[in-house]
Structure formats: structure tokens, C-alpha cells
PQR file of N, CA, C, O and H, with PARSE charges and radii, in Angstrom:
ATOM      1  N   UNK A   1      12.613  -4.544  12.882 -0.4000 1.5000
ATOM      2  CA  UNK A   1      13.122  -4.602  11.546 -0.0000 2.0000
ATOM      3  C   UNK A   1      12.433  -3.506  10.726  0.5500 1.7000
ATOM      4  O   UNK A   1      11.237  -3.221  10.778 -0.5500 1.4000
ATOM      5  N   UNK A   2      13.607  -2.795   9.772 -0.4000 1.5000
ATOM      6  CA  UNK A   2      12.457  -2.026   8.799 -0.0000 2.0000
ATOM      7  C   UNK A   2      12.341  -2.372   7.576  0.5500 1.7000
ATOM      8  O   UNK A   2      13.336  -2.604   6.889 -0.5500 1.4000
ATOM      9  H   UNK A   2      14.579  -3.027   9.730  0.4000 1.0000
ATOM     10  N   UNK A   3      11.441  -2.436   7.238 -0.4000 1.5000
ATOM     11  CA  UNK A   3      10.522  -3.076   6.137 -0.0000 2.0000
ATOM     12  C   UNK A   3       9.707  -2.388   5.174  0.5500 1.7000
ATOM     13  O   UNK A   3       8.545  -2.054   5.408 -0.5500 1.4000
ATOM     14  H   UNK A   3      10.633  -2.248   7.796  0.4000 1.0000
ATOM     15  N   UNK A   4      10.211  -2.209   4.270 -0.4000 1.5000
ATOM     16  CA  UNK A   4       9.824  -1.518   2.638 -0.0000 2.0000
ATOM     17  C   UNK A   4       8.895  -2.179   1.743  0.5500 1.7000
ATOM     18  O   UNK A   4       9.512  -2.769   0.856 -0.5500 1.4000
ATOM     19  H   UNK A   4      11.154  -2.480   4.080  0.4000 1.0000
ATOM     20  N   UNK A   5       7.712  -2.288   1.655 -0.4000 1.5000
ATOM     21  CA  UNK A   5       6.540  -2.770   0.759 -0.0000 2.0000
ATOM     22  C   UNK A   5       6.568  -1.854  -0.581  0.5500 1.7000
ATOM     23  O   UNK A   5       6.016  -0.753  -0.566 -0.5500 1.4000
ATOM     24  H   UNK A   5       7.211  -1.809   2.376  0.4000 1.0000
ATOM     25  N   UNK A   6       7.108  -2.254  -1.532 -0.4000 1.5000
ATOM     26  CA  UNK A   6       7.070  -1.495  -3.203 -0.0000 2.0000
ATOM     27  C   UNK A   6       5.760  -2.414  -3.707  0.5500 1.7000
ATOM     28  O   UNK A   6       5.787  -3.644  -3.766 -0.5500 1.4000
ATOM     29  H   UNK A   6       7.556  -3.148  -1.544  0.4000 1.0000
ATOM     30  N   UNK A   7       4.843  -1.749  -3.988 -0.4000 1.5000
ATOM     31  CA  UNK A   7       3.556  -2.109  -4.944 -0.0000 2.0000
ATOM     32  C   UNK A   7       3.248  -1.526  -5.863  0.5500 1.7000
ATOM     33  O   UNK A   7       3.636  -0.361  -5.952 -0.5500 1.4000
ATOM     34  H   UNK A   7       4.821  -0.751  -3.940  0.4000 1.0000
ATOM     35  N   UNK A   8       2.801  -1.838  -6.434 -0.4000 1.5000
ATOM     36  CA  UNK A   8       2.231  -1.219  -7.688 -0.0000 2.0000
ATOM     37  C   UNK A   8       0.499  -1.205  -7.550  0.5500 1.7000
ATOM     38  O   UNK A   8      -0.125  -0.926  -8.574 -0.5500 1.4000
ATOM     39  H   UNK A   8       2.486  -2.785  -6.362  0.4000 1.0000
ATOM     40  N   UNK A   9      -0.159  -1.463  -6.467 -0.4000 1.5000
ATOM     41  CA  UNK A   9      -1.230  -1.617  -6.078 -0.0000 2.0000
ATOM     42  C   UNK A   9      -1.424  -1.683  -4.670  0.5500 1.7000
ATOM     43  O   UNK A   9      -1.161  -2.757  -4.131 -0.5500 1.4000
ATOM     44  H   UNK A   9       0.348  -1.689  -5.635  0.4000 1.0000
ATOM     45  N   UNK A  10      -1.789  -0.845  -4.051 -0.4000 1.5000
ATOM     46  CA  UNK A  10      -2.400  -0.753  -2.701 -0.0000 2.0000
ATOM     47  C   UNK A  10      -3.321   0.138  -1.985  0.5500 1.7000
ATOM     48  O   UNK A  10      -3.288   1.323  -2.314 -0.5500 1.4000
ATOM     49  H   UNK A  10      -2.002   0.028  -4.489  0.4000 1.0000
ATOM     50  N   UNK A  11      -4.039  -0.180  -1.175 -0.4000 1.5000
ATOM     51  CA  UNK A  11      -5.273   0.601  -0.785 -0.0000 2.0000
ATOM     52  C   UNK A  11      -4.810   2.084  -0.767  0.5500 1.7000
ATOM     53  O   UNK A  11      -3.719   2.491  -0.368 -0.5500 1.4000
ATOM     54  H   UNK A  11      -4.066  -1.144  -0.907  0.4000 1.0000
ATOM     55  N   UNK A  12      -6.103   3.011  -1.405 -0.4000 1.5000
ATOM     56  CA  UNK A  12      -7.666   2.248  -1.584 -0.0000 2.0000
ATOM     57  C   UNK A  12      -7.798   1.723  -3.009  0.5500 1.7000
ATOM     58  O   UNK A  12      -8.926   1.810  -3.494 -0.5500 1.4000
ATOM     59  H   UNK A  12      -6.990   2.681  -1.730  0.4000 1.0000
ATOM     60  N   UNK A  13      -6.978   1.272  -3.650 -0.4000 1.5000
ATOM     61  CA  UNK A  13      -7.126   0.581  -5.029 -0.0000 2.0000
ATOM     62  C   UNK A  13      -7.374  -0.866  -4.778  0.5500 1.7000
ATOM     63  O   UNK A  13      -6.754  -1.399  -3.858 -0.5500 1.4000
ATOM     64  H   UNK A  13      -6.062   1.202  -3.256  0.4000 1.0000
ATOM     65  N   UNK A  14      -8.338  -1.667  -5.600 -0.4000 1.5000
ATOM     66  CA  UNK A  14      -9.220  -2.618  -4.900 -0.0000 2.0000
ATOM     67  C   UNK A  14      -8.292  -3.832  -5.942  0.5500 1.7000
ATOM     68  O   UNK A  14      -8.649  -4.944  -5.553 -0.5500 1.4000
ATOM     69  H   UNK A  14      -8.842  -1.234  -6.348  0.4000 1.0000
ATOM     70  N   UNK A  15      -7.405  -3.953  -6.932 -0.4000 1.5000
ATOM     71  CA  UNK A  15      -7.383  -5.102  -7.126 -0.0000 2.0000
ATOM     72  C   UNK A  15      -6.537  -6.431  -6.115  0.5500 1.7000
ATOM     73  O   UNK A  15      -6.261  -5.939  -5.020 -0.5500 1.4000
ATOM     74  H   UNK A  15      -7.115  -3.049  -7.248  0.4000 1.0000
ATOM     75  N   UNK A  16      -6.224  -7.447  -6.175 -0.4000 1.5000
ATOM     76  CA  UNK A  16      -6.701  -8.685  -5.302 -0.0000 2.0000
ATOM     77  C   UNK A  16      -5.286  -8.120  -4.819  0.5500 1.7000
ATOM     78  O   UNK A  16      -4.982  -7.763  -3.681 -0.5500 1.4000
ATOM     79  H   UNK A  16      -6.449  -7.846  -7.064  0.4000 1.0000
ATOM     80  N   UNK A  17      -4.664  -8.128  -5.729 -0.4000 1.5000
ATOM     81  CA  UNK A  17      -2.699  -7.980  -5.266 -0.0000 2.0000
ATOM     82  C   UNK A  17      -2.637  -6.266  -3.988  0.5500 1.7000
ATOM     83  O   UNK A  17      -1.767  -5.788  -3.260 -0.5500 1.4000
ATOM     84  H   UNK A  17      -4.910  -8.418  -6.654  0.4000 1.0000
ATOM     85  N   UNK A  18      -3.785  -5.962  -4.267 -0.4000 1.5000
ATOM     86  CA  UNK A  18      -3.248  -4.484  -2.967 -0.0000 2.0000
ATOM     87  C   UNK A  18      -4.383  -4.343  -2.297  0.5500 1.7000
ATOM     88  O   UNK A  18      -4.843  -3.331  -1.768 -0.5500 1.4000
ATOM     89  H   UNK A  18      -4.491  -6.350  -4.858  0.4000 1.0000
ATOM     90  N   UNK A  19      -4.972  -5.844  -2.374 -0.4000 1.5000
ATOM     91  CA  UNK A  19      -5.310  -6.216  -0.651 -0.0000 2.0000
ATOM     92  C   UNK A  19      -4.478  -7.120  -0.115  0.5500 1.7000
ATOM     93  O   UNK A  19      -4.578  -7.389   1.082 -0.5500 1.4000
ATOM     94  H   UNK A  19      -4.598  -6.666  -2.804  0.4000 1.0000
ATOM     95  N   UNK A  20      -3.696  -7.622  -0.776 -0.4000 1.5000
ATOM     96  CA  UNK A  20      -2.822  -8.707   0.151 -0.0000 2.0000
ATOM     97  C   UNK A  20      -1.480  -7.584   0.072  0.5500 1.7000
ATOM     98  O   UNK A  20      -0.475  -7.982   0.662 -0.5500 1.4000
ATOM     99  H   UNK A  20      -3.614  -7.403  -1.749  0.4000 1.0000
ATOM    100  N   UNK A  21      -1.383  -6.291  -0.569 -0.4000 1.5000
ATOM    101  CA  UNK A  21      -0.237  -5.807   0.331 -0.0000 2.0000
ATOM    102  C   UNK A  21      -0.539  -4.952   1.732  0.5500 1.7000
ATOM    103  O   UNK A  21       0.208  -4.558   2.628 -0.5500 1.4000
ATOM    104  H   UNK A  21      -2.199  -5.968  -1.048  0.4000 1.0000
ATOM    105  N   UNK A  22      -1.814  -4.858   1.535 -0.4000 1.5000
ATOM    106  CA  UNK A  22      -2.379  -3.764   2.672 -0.0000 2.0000
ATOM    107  C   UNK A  22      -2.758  -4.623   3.696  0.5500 1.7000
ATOM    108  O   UNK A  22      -2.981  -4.010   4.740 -0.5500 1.4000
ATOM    109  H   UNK A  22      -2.421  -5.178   0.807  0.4000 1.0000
ATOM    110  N   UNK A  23      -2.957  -6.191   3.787 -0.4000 1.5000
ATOM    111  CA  UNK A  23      -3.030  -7.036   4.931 -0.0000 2.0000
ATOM    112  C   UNK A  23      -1.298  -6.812   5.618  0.5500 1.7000
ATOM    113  O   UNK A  23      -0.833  -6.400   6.681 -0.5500 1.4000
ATOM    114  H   UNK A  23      -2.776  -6.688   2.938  0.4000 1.0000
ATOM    115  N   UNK A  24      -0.770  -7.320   4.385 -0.4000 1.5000
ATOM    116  CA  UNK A  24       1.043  -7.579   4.779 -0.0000 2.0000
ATOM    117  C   UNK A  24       1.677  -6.399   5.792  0.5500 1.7000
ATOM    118  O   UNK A  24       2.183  -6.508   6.908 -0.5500 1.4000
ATOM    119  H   UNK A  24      -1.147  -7.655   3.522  0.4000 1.0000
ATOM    120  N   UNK A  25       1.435  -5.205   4.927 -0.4000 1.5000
ATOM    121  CA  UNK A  25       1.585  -4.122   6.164 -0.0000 2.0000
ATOM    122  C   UNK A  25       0.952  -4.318   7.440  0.5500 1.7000
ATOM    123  O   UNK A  25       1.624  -4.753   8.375 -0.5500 1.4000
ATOM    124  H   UNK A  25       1.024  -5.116   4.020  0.4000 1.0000
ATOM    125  N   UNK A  26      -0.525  -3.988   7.615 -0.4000 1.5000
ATOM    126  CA  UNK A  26      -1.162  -3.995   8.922 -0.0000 2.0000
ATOM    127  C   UNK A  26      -0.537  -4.798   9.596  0.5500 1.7000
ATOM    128  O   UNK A  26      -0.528  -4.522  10.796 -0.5500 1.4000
ATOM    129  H   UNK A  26      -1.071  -3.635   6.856  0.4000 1.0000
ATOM    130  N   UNK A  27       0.195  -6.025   9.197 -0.4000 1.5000
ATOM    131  CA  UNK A  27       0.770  -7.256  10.350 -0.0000 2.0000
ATOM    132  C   UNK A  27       1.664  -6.915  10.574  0.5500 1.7000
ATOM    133  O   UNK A  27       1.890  -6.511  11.714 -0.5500 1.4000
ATOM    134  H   UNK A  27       0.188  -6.249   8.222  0.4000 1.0000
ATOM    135  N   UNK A  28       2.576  -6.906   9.648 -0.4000 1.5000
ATOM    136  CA  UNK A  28       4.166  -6.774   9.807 -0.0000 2.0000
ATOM    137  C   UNK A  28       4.341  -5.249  10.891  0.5500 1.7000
ATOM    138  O   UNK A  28       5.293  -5.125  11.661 -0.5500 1.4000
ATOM    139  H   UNK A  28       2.392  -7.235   8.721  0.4000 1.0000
ATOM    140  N   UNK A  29       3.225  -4.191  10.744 -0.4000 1.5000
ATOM    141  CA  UNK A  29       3.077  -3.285  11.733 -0.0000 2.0000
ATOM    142  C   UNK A  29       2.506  -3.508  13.022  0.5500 1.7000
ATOM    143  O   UNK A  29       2.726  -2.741  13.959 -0.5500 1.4000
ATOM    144  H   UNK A  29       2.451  -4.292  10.118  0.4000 1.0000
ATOM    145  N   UNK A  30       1.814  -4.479  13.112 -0.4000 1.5000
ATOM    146  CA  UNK A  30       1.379  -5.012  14.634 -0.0000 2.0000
ATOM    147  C   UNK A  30       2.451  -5.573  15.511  0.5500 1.7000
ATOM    148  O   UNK A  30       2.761  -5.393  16.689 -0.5500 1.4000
ATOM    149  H   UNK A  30       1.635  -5.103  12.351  0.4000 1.0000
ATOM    150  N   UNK A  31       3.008  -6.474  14.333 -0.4000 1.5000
ATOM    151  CA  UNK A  31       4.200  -7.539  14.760 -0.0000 2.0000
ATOM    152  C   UNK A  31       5.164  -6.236  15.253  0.5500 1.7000
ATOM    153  O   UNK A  31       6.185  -6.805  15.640 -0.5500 1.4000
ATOM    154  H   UNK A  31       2.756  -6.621  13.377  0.4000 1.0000
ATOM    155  N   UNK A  32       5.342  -4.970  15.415 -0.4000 1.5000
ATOM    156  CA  UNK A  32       6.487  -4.209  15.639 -0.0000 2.0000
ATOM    157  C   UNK A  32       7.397  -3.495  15.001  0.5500 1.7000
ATOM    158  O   UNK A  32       8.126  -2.671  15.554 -0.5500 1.4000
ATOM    159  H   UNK A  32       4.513  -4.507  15.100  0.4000 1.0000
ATOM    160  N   UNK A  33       7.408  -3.854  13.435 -0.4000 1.5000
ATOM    161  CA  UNK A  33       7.756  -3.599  12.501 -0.0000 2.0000
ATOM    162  C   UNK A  33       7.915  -2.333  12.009  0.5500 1.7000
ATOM    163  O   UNK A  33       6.832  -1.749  12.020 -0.5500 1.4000
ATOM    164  H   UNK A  33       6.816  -4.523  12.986  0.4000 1.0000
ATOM    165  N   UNK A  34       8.912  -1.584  11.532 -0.4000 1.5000
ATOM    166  CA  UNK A  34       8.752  -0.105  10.725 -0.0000 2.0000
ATOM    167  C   UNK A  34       8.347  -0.329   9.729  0.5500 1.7000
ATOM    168  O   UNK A  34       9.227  -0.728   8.966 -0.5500 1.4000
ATOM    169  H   UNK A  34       9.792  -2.059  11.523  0.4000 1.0000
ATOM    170  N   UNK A  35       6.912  -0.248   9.094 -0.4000 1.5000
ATOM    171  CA  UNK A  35       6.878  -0.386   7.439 -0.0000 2.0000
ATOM    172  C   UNK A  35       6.702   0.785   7.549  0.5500 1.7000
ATOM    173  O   UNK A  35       6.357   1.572   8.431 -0.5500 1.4000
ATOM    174  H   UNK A  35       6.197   0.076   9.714  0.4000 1.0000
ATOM    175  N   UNK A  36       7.150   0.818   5.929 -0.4000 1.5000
ATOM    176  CA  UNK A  36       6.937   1.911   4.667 -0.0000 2.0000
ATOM    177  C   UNK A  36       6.417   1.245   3.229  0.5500 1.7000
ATOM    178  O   UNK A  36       6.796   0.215   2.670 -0.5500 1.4000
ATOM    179  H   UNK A  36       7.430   0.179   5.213  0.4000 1.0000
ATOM    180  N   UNK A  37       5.354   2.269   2.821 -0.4000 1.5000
ATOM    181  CA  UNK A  37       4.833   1.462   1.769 -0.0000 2.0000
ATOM    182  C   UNK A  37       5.304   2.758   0.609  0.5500 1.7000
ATOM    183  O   UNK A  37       5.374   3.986   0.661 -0.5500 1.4000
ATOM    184  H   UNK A  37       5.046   3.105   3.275  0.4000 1.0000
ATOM    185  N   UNK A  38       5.593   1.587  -0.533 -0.4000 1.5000
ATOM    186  CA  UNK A  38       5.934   2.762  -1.939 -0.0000 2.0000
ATOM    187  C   UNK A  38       4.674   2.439  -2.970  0.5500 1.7000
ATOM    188  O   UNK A  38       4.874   1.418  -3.626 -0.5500 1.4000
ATOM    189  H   UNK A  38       5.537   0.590  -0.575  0.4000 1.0000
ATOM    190  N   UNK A  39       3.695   2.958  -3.181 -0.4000 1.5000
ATOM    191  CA  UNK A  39       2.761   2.389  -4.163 -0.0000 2.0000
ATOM    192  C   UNK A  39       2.230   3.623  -5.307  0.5500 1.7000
ATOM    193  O   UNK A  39       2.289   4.799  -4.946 -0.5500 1.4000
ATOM    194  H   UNK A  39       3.533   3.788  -2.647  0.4000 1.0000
ATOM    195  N   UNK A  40       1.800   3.330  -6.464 -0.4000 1.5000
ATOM    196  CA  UNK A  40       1.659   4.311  -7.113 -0.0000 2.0000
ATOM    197  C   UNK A  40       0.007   4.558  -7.234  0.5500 1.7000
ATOM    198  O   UNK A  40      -0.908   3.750  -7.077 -0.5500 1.4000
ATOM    199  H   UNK A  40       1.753   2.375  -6.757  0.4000 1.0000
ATOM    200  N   UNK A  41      -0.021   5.637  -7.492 -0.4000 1.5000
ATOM    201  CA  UNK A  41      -1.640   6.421  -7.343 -0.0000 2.0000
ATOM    202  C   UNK A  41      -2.163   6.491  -8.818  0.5500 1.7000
ATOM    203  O   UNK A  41      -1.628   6.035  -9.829 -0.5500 1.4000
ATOM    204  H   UNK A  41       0.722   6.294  -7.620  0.4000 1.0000
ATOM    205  N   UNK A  42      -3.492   7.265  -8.674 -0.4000 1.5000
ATOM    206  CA  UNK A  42      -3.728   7.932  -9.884 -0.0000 2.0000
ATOM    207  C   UNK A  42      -4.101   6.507 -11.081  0.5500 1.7000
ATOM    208  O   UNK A  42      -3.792   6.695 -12.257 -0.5500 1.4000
ATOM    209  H   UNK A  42      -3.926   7.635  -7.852  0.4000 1.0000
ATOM    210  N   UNK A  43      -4.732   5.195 -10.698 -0.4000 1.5000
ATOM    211  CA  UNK A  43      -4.747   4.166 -11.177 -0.0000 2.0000
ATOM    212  C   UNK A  43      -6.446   3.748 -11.461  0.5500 1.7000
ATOM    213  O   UNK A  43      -7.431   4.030 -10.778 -0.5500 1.4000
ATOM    214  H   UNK A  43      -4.983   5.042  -9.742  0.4000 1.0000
ATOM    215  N   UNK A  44      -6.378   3.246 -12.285 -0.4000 1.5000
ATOM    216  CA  UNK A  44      -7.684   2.898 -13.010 -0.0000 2.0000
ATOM    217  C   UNK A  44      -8.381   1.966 -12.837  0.5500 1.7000
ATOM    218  O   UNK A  44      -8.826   1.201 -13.692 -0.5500 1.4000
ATOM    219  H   UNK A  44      -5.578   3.017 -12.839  0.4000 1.0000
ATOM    220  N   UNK A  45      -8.533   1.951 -11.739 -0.4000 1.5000
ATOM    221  CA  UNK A  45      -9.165   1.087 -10.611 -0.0000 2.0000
ATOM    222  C   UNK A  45      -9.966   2.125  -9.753  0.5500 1.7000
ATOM    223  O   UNK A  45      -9.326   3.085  -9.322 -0.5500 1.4000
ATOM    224  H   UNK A  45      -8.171   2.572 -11.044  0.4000 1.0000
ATOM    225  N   UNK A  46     -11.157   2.040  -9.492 -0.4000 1.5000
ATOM    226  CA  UNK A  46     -11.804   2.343  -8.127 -0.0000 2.0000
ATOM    227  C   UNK A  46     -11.387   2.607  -7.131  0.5500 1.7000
ATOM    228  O   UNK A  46     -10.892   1.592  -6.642 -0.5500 1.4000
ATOM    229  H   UNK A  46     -11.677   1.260  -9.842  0.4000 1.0000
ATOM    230  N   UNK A  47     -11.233   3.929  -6.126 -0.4000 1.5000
ATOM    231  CA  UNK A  47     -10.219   4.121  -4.872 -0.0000 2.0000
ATOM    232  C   UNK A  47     -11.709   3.002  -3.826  0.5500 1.7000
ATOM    233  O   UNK A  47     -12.769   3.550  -4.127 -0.5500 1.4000
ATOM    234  H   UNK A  47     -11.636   4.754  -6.524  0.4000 1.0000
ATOM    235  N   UNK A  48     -11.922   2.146  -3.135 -0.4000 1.5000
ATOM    236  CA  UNK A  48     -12.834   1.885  -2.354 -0.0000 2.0000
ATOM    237  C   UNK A  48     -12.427   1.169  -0.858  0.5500 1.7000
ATOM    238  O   UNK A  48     -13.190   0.683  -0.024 -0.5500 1.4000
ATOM    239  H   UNK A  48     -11.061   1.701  -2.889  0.4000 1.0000
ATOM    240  N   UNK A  49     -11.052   1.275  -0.831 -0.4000 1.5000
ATOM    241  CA  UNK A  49     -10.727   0.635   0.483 -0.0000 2.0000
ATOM    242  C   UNK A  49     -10.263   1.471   1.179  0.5500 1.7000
ATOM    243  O   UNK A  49      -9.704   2.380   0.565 -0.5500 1.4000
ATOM    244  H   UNK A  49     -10.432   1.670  -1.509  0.4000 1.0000
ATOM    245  N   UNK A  50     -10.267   1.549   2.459 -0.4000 1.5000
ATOM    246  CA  UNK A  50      -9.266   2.260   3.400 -0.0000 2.0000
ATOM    247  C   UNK A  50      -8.333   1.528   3.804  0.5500 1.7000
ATOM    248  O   UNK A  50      -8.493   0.368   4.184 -0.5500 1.4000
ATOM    249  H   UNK A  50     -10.721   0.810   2.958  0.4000 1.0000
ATOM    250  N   UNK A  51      -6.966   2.295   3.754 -0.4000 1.5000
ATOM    251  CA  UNK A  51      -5.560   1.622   3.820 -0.0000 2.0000
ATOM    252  C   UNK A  51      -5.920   1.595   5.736  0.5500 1.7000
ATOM    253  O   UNK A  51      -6.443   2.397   6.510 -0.5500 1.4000
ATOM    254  H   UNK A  51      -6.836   3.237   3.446  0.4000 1.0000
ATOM    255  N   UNK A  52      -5.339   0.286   5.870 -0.4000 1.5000
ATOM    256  CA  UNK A  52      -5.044  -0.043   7.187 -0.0000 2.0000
ATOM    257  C   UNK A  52      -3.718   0.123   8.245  0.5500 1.7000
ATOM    258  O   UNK A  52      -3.454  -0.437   9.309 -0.5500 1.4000
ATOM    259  H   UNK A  52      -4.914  -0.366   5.242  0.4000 1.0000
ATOM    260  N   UNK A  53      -3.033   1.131   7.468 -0.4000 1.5000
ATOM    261  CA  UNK A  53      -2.080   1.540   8.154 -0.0000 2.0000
ATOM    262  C   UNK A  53      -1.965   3.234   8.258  0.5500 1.7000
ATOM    263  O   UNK A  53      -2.699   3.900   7.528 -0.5500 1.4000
ATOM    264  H   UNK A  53      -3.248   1.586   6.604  0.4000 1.0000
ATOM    265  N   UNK A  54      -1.044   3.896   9.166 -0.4000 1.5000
ATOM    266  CA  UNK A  54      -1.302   5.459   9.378 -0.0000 2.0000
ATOM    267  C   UNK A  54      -1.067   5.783   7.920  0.5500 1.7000
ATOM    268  O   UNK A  54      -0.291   5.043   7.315 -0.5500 1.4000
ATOM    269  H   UNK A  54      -0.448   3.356   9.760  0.4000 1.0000
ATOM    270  N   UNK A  55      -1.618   6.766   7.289 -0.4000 1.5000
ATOM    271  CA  UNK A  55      -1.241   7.184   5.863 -0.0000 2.0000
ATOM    272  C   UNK A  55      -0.138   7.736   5.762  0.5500 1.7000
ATOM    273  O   UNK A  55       0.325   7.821   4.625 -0.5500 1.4000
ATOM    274  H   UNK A  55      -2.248   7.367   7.781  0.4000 1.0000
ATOM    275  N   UNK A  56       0.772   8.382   7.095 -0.4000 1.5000
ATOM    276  CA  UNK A  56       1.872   8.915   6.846 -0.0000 2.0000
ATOM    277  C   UNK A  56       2.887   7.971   6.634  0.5500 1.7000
ATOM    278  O   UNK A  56       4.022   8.375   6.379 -0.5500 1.4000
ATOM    279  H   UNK A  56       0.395   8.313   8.018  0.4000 1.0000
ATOM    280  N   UNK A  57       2.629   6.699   6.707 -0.4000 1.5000
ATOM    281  CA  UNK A  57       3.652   5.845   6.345 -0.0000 2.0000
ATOM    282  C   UNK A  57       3.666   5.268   5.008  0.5500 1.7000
ATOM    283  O   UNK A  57       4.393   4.314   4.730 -0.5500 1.4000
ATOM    284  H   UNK A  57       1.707   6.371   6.915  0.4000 1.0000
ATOM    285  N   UNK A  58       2.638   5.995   3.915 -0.4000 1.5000
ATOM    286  CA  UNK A  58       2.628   5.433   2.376 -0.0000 2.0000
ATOM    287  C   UNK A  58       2.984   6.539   1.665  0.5500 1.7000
ATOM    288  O   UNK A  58       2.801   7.688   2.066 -0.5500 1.4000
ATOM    289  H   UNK A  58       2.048   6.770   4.142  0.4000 1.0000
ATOM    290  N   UNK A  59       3.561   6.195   0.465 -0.4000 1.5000
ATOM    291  CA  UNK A  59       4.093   7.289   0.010 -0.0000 2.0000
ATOM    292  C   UNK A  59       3.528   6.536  -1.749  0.5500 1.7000
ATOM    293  O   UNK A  59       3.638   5.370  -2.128 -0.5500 1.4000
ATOM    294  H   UNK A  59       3.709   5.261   0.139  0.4000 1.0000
ATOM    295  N   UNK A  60       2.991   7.630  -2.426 -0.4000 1.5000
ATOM    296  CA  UNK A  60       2.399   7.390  -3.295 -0.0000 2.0000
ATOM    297  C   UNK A  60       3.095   8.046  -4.552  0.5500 1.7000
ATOM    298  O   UNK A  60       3.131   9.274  -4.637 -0.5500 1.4000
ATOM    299  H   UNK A  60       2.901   8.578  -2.118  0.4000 1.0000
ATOM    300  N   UNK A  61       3.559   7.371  -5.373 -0.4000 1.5000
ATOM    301  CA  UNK A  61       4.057   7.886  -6.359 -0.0000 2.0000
ATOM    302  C   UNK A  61       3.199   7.862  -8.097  0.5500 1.7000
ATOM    303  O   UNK A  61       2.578   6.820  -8.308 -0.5500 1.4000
ATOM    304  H   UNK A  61       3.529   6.374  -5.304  0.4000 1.0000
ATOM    305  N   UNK A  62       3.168   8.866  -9.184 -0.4000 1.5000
ATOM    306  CA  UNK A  62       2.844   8.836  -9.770 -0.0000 2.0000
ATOM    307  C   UNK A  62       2.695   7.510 -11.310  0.5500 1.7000
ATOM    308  O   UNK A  62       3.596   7.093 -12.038 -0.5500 1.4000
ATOM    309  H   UNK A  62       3.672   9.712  -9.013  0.4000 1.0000
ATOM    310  N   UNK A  63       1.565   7.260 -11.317 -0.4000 1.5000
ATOM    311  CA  UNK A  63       1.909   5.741 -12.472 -0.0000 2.0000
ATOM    312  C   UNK A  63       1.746   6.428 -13.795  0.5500 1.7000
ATOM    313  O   UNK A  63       1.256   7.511 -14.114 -0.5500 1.4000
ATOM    314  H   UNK A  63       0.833   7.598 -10.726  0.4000 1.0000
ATOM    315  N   UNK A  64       2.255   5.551 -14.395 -0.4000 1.5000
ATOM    316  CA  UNK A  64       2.667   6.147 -15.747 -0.0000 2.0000
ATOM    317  C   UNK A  64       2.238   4.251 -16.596  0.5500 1.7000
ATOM    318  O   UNK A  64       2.653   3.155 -16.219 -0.5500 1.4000
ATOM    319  H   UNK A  64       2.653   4.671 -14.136  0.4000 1.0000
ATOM    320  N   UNK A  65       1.345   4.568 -17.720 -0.4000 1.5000
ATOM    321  CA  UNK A  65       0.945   3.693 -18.544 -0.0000 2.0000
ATOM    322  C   UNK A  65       1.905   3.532 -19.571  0.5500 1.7000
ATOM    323  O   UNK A  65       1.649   4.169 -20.593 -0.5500 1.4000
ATOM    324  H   UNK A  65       1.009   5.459 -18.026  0.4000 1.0000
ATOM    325  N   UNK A  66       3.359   2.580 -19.586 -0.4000 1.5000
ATOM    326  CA  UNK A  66       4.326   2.497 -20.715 -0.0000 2.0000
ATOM    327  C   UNK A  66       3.661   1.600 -21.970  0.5500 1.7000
ATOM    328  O   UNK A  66       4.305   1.413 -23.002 -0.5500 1.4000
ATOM    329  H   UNK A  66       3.568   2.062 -18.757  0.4000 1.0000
TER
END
């Protein structure tokens, strides 16, 4: 199955919500899965995690404070 993760938070940004999307990937990618992650960068949070999936499969888009 392919499988699209949109966050607004995910590693290496540490809050609670983009560690439970960066678990969700690693599985759903073990399990066999095509993920792709859409998450935005450049966020005011601490970068301190390493994403657990290949980085070529995240695609980081710019955040914007409305």
C-alpha cells in the first residue's frame, strides 16, 4: 500500500505529535509499506531527533506562521 504521512511536525523536530509520526512511518515501512512523509521545516522547536526513515522519502516543506 502507499501511504502519505502530512505533518506538521516530524523528526528531527522534538514535539510529542512528530514522534508519534516518525514511529508511524518506521512501521508502516517495516510492515512493507511505500511511505512518504510531507512535513514542514524551519520550525521553532529544537532539530534533536534523527528521522527513522531513509531521508529521501521526506519531503520538507516551508512553514509559514499565519
Amino acid at each position: 500500500m502507499r501511504v502519505l504521512i502530512v505533518s506538521g511536525y516530524f523528526p528531527p523536530f522534538t514535539p510529542m505529535s512528530g514522534v508519534r509520526a516518525g514511529k508511524l512511518a518506521k512501521h508502516l515501512l517495516a510492515a512493507g509499506h511505500d511511505v512518504r512523509v510531507l512535513a514542514a521545516r524551519d520550525l521553532p522547536f529544537p532539530p534533536l531527533l534523527k528521522p527513522e526513515i531513509p531521508f529521501e522519502k521526506i519531503c520538507y516543506a516551508r512553514y509559514a506562521d499565519i
